[in-house]
PAPA-755418 format. One record per residue (C-alpha): residue number from 1; residue in three letters; y, x, z. Coordinates in pm, whole numbers, plus 50000, padded with zeros to 5 digits. Each point is the difference from the previous one (the first is absolute). Layout:
# residues N
NUM	ALA	Y	X	Z
...
//
This chain:
# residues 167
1	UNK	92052	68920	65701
2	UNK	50308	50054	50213
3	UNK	49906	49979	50335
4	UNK	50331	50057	50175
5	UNK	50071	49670	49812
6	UNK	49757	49824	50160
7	UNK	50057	50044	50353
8	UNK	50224	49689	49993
9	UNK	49802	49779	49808
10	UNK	49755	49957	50301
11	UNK	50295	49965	50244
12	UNK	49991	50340	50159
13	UNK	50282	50216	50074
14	UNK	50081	50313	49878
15	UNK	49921	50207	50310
16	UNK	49640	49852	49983
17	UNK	49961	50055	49630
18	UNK	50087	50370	50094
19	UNK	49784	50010	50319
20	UNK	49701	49862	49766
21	UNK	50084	50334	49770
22	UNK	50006	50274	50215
23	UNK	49685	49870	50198
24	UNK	49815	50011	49713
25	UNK	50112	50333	49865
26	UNK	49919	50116	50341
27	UNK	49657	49837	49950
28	UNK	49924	50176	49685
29	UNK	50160	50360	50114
30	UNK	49774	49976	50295
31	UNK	49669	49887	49794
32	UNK	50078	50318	49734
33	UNK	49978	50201	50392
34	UNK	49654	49846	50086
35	UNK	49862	50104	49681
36	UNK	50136	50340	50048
37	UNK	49809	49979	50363
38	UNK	49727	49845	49838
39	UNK	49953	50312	49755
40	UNK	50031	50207	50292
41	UNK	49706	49815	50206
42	UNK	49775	49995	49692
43	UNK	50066	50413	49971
44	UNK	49907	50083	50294
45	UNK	49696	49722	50037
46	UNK	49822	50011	49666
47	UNK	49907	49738	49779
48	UNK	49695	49928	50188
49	UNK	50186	49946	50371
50	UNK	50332	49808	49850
51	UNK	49847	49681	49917
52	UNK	49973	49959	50368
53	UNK	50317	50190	50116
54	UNK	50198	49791	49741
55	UNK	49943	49661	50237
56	UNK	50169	50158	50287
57	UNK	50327	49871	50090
58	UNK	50318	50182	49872
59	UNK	50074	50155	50340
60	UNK	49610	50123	50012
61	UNK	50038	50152	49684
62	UNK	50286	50213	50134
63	UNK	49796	50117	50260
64	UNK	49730	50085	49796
65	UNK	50157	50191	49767
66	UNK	50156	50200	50269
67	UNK	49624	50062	50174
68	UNK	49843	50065	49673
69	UNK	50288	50237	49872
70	UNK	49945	50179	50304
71	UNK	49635	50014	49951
72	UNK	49971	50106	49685
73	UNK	50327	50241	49997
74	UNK	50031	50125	50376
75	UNK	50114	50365	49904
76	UNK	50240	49879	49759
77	UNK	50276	49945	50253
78	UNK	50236	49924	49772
79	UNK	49914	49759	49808
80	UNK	49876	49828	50258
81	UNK	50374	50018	50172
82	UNK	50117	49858	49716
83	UNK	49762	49699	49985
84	UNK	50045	49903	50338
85	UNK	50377	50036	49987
86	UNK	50024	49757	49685
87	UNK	49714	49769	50155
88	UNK	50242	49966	50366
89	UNK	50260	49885	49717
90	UNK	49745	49776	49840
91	UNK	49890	49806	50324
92	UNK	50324	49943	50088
93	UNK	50116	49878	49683
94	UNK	49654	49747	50037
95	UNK	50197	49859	50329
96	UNK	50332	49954	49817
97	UNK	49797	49877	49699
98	UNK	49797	49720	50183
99	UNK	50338	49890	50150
100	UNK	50141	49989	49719
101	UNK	49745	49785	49885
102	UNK	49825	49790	50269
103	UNK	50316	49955	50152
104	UNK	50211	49678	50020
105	UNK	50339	50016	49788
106	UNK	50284	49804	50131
107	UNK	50321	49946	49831
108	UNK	50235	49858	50300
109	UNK	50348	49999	49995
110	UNK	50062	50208	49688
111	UNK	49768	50313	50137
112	UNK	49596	50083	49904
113	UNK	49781	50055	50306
114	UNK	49636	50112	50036
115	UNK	49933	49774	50254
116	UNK	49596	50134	50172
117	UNK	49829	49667	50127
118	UNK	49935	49978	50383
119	UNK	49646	49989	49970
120	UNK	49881	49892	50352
121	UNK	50274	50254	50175
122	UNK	50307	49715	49925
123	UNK	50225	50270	49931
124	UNK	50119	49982	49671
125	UNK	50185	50295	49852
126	UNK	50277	50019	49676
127	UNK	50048	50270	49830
128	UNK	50340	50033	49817
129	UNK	49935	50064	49660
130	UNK	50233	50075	49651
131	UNK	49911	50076	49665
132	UNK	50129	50307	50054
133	UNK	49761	50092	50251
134	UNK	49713	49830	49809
135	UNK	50111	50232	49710
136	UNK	50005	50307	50254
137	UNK	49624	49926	50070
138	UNK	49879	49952	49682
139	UNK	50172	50366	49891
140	UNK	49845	50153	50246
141	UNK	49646	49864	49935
142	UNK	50063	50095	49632
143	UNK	50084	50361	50126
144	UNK	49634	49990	50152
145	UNK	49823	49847	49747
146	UNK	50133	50365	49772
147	UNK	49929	50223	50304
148	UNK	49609	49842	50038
149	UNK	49977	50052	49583
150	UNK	50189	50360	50045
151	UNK	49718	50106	50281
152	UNK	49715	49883	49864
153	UNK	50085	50120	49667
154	UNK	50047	50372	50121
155	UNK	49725	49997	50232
156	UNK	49789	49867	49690
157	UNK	49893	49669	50169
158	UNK	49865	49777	49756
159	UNK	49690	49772	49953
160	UNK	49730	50090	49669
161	UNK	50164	49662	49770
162	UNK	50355	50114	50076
163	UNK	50015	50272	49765
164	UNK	49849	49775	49713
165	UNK	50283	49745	50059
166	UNK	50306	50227	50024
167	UNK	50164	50023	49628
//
């Protein structure tokens, strides 16, 4: 199945077509980084806590990653550097993310916005958005996703049914 073929077919322009792409590519980059946080939370929680730590919300999960790293690891400086610094990247990324994905697309006069509803302030704000851009983003959040793997791999972060699934 050709899908750039058909974008047409259900009257759609090209831009949107395109737009439809990259958001989901940044969709899937972005779920291969929760499961990389995920791994993280169920290291440093144990099988018996995770079940319960697994229902927080993604930005709670962040968090307590960070406060269990730091628990479990406080005189290893270092790593625990490193963590944060890629989890700051991480939470940001989970801002552009849910714009990218809750947010409106508009495709007036030949240009893509992210248009953010007013909700209840009546402000409503665009965004100027290209591909380009889109493209930028979703580089960048690949170039996290192999930093998270990199870390946790060298710090030997890993769950007990991860080793029996690698090849």
């Amino acid at each position: 199945m050709n899908l750039a073929s058909n974008a047409f077919i259900i009257g759609h322009s090209r831009a949107h077509h395109d737009t439809s792409l990259l958001i989901g590519q940044m969709v899937l980059v972005f779920s291969g980084i929760e499961i990389e946080v995920g791994t993280c939370l169920e290291h440093v929680a144990g099988a018996e806590i995770f079940p319960v730590v697994d229902r927080l919300v993604f930005k709670h999960k962040i968090d307590a990653v960070l406060q269990l790293m730091a628990l479990r690891h406080a005189t290893d400086l270092r790593r625990l550097a490193e963590l944060q610094s890629l989890l700051r990247r991480v939470d940001r990324l989970r801002h552009r993310r849910n714009a990218f994905v809750h947010g409106r697309w508009d495709e007036g006069a030949g240009r893509l916005y992210l248009v953010r509803p007013a909700y209840g302030r009546g402000i409503r704000s665009e965004i100027p958005c290209t591909l380009g851009m889109m493209c930028e983003e979703i580089r960048q959040a690949n170039a996290l996703l192999l930093a998270l793997r990199t870390w946790r791999k060298r710090w030997g972060v890993s769950v007990a049914n991860e080793s029996a699934a690698s090849p």
